[in-house]
N, C-alpha and C positions, 0 to 999 in steps of 0.2 A: 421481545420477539418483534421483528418486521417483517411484513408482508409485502412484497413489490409482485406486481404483474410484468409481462413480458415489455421491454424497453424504459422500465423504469430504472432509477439511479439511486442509490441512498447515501450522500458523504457524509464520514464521520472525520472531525479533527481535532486534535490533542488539546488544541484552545491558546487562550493567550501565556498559562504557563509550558508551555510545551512540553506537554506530556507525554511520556517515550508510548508509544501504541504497541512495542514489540509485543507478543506472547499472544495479542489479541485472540480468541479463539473462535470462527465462524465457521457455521455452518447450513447447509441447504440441502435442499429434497430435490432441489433443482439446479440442471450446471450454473454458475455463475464465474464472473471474472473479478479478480480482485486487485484494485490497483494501490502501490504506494508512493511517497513521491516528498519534494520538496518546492516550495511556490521560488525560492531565493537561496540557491546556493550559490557560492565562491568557488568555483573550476577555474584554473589554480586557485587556491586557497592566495588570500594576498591581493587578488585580481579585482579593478575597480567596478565588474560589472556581476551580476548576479544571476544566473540560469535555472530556470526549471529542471527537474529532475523528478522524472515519475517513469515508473516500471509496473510489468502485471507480473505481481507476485505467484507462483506455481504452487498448487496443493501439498503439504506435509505427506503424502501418498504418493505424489511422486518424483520423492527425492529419490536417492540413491542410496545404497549400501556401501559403496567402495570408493574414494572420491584419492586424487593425486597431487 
């Protein structure tokens, strides 16, 4: 269990063998924002330079039912 107050942050990271975090399961009494991300990707793949990559993940709650 962690406790954060209002404007606090808590990173967690997979470490030096990189460990897949999918499935992770959290949860709060209070709204929070959850982000995932990459410090060094290849966009193209191939390509000499490396790009961050981070997105806020949306709640399992509100995904969808019907998707195309």
């Amino acid at each position: 269990t962690i406790t954060l107050n209002r404007g606090q942050t808590h990173y967690v990271s997979s470490g030096i063998n990189y460990a897949d975090l999918s499935g992770t399961r959290i949860t709060s009494s209070a709204p929070i924002a959850v982000y995932g991300g990459n410090s060094g990707t290849y966009i193209p793949e191939g390509s000499g330079f490396a790009d961050m990559v981070l997105e806020q993940i949306p709640p399992v709650s509100s995904w969808g039912q019907q998707f195309i």
